[in-house]
KEKEFI-688854 format. One record per residue (C-alpha): x, y, z. Coordinates in steps of 0.05 Angstrom, whole numbers, padded with zeros to 5 digits, always signed. Layout:
<pts>
XYZ ...
</pts>
This chain:
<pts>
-00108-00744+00798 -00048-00694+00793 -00036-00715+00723 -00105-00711+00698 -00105-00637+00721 -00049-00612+00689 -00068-00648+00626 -00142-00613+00631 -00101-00553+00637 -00054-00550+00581 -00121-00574+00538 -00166-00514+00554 -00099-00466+00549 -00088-00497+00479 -00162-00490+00465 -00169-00409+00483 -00098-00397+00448 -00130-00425+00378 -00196-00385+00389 -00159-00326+00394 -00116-00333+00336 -00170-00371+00281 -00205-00299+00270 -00147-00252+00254 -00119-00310+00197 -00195-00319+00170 -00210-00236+00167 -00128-00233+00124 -00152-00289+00083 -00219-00258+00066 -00184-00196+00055 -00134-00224+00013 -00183-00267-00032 -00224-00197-00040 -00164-00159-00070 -00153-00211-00119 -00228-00220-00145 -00223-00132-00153 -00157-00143-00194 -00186-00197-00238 -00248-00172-00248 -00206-00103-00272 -00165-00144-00325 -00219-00180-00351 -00254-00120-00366 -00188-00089-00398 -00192-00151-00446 -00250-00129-00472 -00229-00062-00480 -00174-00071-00508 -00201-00119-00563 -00248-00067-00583 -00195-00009-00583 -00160-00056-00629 -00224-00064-00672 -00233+00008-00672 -00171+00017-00699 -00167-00036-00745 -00235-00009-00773 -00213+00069-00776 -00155+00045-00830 -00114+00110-00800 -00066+00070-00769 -00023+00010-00781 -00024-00067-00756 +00031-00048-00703 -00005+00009-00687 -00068-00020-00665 -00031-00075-00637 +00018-00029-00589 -00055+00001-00570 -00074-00052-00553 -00018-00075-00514 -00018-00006-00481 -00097-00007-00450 -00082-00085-00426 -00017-00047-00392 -00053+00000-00363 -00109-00043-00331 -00057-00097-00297 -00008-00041-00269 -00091-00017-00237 -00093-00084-00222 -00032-00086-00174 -00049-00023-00141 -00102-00054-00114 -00076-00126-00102 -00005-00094-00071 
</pts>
């Protein structure tokens, strides 16, 4: 009877130490998974821009290939160093 006590024990001490620690891991997780959905979303947008900034140059003839292309490279750049802010 002894036996069976202590095992009942150690079960519903092991049972109220995982209930405490499940919600803390979930809430990180969730908060983590949010950052990274902001950060994407924030690049895929600065694809877009930036292959219509390279359009618009392209189009305007002012400016050379390597122009429009460093441009381009510039606004994609700026959007994933946004990106991190938010992520890190």
């Amino acid at each position: 009877m002894n036996r069976k006590a202590g095992f009942q024990a150690v079960a519903s001490n092991l049972a109220i130490a995982t209930a405490l620690l499940i919600p803390p891991l979930t809430s990180y997780a969730t908060e983590q998974g949010e950052q990274r959905r902001e950060a994407r979303d924030i690049k895929q947008d600065a694809r877009q821009k930036a292959r219509e900034t390279k359009a618009e140059c392209k189009a305007g003839d002012e400016k050379s290939r390597a122009e429009c292309r460093q441009d381009k490279r510039e606004a994609k750049q700026d959007a994933r160093k946004e990106g991190q802010d938010i992520k890190y």
